[in-house]
N, CA and C atoms as an extended XYZ file, in Angstrom:
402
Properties=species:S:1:pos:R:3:atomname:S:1:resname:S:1:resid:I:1 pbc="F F F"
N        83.712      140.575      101.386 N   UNK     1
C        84.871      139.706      101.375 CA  UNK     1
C        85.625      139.899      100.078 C   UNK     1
N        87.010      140.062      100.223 N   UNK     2
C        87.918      140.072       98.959 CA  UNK     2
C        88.854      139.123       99.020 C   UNK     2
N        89.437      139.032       97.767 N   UNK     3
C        90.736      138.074       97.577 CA  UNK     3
C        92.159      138.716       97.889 C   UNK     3
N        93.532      138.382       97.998 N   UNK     4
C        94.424      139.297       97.792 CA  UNK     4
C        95.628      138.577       98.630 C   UNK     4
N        97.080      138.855       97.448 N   UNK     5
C        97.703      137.985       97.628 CA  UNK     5
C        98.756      138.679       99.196 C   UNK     5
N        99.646      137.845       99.201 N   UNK     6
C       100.466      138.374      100.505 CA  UNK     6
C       101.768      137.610      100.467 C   UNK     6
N       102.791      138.884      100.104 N   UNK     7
C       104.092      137.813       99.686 CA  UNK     7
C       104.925      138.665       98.490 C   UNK     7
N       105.742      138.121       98.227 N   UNK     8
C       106.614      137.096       98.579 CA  UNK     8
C       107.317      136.709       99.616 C   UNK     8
N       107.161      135.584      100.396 N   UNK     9
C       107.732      135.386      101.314 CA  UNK     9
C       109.106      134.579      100.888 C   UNK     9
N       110.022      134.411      101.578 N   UNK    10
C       111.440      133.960      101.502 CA  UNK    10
C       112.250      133.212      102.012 C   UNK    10
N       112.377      131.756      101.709 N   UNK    11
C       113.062      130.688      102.382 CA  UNK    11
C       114.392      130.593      102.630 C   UNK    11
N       114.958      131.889      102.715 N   UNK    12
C       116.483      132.258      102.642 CA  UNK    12
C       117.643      131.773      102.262 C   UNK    12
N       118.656      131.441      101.788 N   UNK    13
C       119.421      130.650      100.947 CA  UNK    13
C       119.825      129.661      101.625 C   UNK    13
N       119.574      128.241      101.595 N   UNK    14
C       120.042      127.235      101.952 CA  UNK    14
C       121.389      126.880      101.750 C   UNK    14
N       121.587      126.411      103.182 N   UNK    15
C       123.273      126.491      103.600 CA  UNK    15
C       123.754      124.684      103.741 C   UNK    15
N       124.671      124.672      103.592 N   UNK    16
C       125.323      123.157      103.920 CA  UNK    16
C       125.610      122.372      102.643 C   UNK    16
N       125.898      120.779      102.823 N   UNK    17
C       126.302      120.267      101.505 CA  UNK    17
C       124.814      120.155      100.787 C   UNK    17
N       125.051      119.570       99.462 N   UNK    18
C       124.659      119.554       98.431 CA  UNK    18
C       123.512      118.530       98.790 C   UNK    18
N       122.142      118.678       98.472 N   UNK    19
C       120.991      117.788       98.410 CA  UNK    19
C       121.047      117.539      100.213 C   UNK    19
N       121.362      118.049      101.181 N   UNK    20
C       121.316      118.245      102.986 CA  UNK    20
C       121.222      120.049      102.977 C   UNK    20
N       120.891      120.416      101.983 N   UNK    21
C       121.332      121.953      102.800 CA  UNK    21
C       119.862      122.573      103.181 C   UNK    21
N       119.851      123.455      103.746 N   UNK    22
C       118.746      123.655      104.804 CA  UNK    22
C       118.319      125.293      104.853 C   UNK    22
N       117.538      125.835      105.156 N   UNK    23
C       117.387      127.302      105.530 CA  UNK    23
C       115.535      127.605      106.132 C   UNK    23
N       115.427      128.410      106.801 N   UNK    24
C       113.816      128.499      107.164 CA  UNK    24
C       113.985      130.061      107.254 C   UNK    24
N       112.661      131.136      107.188 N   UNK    25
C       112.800      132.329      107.466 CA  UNK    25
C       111.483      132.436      107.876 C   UNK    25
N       111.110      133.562      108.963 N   UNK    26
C       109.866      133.937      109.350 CA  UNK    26
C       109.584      135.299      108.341 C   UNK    26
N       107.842      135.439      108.417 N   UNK    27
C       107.745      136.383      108.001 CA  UNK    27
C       107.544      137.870      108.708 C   UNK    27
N       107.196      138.873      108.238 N   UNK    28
C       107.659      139.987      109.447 CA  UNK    28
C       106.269      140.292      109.901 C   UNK    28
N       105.127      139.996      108.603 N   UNK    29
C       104.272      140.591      108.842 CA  UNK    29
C       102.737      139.612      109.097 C   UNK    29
N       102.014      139.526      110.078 N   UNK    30
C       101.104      139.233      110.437 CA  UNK    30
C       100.081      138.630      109.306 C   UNK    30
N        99.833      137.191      109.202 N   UNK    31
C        98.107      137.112      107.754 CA  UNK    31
C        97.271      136.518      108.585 C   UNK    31
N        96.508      137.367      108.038 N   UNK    32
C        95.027      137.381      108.999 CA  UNK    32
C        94.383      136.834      107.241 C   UNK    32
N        93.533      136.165      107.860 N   UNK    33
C        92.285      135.631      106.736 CA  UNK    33
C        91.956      133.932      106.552 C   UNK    33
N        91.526      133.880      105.593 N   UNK    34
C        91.960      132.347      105.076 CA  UNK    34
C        92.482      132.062      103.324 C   UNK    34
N        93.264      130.717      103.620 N   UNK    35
C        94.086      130.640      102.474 CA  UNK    35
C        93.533      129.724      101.688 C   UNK    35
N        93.504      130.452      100.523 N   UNK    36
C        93.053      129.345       99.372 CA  UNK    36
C        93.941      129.332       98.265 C   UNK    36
N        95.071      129.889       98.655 N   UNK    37
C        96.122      129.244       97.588 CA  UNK    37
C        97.319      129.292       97.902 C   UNK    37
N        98.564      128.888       97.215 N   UNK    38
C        99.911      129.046       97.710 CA  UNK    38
C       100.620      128.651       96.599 C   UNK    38
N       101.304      129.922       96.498 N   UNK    39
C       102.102      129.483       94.893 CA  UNK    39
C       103.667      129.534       95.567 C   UNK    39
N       104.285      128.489       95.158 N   UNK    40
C       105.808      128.554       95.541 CA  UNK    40
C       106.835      128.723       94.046 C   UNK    40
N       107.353      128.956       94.074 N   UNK    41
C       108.672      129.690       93.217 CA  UNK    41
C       110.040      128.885       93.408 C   UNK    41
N       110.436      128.013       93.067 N   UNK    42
C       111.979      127.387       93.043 CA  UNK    42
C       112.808      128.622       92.461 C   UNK    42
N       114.130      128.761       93.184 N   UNK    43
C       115.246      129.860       92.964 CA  UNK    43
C       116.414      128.813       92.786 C   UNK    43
N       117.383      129.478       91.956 N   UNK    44
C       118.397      128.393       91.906 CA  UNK    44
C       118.441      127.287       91.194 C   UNK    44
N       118.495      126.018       91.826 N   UNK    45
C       118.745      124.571       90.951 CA  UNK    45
C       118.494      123.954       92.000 C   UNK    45
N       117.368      123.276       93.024 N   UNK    46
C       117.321      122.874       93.985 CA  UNK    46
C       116.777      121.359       93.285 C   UNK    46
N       117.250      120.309       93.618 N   UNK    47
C       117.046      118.819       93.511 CA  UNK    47
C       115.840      118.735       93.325 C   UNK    47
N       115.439      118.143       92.283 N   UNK    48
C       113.976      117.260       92.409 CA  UNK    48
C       113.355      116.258       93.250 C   UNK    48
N       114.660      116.232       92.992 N   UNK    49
C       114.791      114.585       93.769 CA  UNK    49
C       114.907      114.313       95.236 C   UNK    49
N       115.213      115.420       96.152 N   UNK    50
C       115.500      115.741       97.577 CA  UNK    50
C       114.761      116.766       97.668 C   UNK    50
N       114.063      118.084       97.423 N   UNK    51
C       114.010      119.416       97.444 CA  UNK    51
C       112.503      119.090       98.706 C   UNK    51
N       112.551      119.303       99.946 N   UNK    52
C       111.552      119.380      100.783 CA  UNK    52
C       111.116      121.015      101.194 C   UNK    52
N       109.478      121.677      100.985 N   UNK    53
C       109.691      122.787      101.396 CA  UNK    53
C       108.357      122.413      102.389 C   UNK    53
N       108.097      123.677      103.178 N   UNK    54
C       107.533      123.811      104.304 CA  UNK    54
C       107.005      125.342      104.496 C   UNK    54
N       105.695      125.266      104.476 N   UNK    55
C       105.101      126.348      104.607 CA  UNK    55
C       103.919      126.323      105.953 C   UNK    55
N       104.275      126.881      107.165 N   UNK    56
C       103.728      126.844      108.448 CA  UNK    56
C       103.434      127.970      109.382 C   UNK    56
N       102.898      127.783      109.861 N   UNK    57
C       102.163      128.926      110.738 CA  UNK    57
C       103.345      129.348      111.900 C   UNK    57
N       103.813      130.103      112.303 N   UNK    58
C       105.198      130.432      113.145 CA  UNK    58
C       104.586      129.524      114.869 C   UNK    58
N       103.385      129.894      115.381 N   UNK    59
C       102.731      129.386      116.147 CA  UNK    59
C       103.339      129.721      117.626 C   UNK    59
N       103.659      131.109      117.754 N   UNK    60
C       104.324      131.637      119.238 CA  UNK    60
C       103.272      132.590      119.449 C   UNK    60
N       102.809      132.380      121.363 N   UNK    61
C       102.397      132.968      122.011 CA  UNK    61
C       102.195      134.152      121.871 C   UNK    61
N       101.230      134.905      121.515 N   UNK    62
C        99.633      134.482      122.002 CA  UNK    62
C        98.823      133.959      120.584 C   UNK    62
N        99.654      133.395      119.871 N   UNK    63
C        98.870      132.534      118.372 CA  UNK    63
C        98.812      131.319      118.770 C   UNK    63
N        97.926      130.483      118.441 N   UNK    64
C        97.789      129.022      118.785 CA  UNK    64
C        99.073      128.573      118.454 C   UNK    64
N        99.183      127.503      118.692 N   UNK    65
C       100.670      126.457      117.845 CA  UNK    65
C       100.785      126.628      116.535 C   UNK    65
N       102.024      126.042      116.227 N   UNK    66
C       101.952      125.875      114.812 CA  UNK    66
C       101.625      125.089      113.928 C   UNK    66
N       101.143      125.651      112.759 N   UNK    67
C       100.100      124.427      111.689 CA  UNK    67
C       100.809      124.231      110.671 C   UNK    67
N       101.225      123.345      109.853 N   UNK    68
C       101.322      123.246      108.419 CA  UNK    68
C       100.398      123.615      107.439 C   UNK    68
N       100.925      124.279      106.374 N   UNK    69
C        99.907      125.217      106.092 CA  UNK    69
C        99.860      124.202      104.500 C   UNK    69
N       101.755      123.873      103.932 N   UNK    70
C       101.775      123.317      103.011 CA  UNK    70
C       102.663      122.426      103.295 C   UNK    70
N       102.899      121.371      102.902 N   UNK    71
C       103.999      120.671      102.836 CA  UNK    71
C       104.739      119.674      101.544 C   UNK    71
N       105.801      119.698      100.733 N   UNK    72
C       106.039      119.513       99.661 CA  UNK    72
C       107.162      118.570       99.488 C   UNK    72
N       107.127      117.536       99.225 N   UNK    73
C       108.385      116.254       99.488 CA  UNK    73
C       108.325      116.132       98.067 C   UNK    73
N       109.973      116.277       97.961 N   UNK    74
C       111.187      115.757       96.727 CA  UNK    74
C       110.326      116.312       95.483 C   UNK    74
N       110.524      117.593       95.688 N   UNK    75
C       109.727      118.169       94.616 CA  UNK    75
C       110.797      119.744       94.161 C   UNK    75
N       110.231      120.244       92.568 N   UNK    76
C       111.179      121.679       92.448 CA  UNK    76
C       110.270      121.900       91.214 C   UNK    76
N       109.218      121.687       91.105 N   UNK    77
C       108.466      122.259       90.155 CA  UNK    77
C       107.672      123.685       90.629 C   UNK    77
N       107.584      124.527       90.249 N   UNK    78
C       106.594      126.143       90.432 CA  UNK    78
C       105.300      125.639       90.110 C   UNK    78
N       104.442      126.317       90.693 N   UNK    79
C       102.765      126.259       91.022 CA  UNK    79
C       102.178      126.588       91.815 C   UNK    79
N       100.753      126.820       91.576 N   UNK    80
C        99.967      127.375       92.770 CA  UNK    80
C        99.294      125.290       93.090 C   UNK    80
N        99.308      125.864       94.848 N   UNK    81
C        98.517      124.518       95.373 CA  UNK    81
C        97.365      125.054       96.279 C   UNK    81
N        96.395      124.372       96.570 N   UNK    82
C        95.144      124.941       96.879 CA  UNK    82
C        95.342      123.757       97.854 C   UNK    82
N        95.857      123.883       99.007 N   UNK    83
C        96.110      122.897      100.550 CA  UNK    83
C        94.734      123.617      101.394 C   UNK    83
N        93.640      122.727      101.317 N   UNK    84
C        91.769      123.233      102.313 CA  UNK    84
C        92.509      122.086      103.420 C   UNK    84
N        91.478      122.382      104.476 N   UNK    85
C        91.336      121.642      105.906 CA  UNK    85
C        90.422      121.061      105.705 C   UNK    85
N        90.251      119.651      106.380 N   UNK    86
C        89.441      118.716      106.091 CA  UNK    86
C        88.437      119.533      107.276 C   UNK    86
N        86.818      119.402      107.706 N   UNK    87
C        85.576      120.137      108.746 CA  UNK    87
C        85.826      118.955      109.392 C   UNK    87
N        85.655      119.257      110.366 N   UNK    88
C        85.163      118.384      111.546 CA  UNK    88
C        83.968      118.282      112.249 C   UNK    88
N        83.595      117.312      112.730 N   UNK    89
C        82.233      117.846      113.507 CA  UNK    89
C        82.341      117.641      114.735 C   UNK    89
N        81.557      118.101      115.548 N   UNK    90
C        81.645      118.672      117.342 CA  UNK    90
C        82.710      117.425      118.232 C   UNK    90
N        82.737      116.268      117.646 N   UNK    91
C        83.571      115.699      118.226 CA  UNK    91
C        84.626      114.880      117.768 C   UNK    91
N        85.269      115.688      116.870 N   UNK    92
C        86.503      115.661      116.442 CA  UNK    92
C        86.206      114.831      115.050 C   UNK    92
N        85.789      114.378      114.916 N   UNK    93
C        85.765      113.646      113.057 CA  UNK    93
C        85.645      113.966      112.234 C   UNK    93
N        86.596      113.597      111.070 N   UNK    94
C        86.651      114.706      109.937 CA  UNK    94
C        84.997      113.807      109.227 C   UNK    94
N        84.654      115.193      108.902 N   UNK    95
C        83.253      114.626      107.567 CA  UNK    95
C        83.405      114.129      106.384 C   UNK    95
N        82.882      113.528      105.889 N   UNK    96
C        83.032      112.987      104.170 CA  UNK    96
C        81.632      113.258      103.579 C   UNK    96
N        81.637      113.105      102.327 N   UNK    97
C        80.539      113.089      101.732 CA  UNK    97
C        79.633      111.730      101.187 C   UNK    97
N        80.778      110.619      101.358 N   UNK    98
C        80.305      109.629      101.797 CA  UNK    98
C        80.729      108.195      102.135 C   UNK    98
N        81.891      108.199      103.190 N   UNK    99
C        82.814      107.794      103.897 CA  UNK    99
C        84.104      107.589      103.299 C   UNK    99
N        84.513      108.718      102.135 N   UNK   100
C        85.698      108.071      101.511 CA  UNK   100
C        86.671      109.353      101.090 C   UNK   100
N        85.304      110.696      100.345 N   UNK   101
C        86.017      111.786      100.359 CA  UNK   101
C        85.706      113.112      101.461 C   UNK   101
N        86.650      113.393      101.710 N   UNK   102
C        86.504      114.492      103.039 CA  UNK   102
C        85.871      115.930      102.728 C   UNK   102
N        85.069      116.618      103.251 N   UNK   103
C        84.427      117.659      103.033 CA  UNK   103
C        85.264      118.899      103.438 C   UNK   103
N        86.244      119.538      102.505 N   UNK   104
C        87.338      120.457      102.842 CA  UNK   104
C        87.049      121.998      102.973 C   UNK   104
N        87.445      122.879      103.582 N   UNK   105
C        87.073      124.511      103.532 CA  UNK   105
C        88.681      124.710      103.633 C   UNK   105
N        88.561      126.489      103.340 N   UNK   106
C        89.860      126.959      103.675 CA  UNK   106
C        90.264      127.047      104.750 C   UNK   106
N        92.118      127.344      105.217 N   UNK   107
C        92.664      127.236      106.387 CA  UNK   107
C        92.739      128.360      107.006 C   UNK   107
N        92.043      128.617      108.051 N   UNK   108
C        92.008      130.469      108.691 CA  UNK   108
C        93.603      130.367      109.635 C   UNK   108
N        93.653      131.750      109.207 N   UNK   109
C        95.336      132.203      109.610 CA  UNK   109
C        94.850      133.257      110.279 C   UNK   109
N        95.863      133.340      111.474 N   UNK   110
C        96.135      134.904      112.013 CA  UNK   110
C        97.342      134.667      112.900 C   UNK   110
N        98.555      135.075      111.952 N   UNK   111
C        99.386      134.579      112.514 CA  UNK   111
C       100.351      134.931      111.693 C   UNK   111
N       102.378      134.717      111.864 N   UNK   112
C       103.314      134.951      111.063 CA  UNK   112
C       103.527      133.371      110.261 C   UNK   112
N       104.282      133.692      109.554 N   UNK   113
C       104.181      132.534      108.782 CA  UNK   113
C       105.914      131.952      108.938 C   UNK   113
N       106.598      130.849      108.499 N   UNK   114
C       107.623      130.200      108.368 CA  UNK   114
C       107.994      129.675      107.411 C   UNK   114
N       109.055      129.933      106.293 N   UNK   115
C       109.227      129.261      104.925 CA  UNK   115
C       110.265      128.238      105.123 C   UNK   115
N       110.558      127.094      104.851 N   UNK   116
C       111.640      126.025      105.029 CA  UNK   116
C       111.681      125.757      103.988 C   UNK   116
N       113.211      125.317      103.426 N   UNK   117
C       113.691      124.459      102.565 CA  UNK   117
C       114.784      123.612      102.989 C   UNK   117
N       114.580      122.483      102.442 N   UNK   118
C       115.468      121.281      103.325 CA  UNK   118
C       115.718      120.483      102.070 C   UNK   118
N       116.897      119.738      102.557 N   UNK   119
C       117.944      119.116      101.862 CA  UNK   119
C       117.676      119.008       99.929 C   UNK   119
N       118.123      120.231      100.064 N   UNK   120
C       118.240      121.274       98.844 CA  UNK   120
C       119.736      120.938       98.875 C   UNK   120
N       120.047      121.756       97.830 N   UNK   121
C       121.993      122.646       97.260 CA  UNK   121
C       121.955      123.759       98.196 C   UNK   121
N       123.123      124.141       98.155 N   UNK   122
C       123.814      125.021       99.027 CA  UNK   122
C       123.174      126.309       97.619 C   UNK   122
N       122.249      127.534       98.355 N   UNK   123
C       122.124      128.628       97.732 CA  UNK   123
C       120.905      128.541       97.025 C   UNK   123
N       120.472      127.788       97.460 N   UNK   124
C       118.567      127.027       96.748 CA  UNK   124
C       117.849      127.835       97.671 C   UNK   124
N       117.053      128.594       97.469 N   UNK   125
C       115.799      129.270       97.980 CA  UNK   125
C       114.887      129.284       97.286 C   UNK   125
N       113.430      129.180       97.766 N   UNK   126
C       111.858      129.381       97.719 CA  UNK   126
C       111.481      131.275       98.328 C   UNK   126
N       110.487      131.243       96.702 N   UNK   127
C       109.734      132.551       97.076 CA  UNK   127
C       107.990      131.720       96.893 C   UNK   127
N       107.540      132.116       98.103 N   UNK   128
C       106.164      131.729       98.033 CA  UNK   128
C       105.484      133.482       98.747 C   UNK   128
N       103.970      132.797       97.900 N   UNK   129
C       102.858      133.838       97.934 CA  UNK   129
C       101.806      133.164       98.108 C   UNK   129
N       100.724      133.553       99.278 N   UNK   130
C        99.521      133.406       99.895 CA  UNK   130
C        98.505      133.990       99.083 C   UNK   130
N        97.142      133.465       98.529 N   UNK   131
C        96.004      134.003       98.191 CA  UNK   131
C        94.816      133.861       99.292 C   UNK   131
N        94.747      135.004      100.241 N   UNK   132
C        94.271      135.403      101.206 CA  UNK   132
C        92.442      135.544      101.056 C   UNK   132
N        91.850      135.238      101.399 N   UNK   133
C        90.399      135.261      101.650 CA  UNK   133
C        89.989      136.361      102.736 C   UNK   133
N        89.850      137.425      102.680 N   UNK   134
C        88.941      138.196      104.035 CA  UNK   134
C        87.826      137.614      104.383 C   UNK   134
C-alpha cells in the first residue's frame, strides 16, 4: 500500500453577482483508493464570510450515487482536512468508542470527483488535491 496525491482538481471560475456566484467542475480522471486528506486552495478573493465549497463523488452509473467527500461553509482559509467515515456495524449504526465519539476510517473512492464553489465573487475558484491511500 502507498500514499499519493491526485490533483489539482478545479472549481472553475465562479460566475454571477458578488458573494451568489457559483461554478462546479468534474474531474476527467477516475480515483480509485481511499482518502485521507484534502487540501483546498482559495484563488482570487472569495468571501469568508459566504465562500461554500463542495467536494463529492460525481456518482453516475455504473458508480454508486454520489457522496460528499468534503463539505466547507463560509469559509476561504487554505488547508489540508482529513474528512474519515464514521464504521458502521451490520445493521446500520455508526460505532463509538464509548457512546459519544465515533470510530472513523478512511472514505473508499472509485469514482470521478465534482468541485463546487458557491456564493463566492464573480472569478473565485478552488484548486483542491486528494491524498489517496492504495
Amino acid at each position: 500500500m502507498g500514499v499519493r496525491t491526485a490533483g489539482p482538481f478545479n472549481s472553475g471560475a465562479a460566475v454571477g453577482a458578488n458573494g451568489v456566484a457559483t461554478a462546479n467542475t468534474n474531474s476527467t480522471i477516475k480515483i480509485k483508493g481511499w482518502i485521507v486528506g484534502v487540501y483546498v486552495k482559495y484563488n482570487d478573493s472569495p468571501p469568508a464570510a459566504t465562500t461554500d465549497v463542495t467536494v463529492a463523488t460525481l456518482g453516475t452509473s455504473p458508480s454508486p450515487p454520489s457522496e460528499t467527500l468534503l463539505s466547507l461553509v463560509d469559509g476561504a482559509t487554505d488547508g489540508w482536512r482529513y474528512p474519515w467515515t464514521a464504521v458502521h456495524s451490520t445493521l446500520g449504526v455508526a460505532l463509538t468508542y464509548d457512546g459519544t465519539h465515533p470510530i472513523c476510517a478512511p472514505t473508499p473512492i472509485d469514482d470521478l470527483i465534482k468541485v463546487t464553489i458557491a456564493q463566492a465573487n464573480a472569478a473565485d475558484n478552488v484548486d483542491v488535491w486528494l491524498l489517496i491511500e492504495d
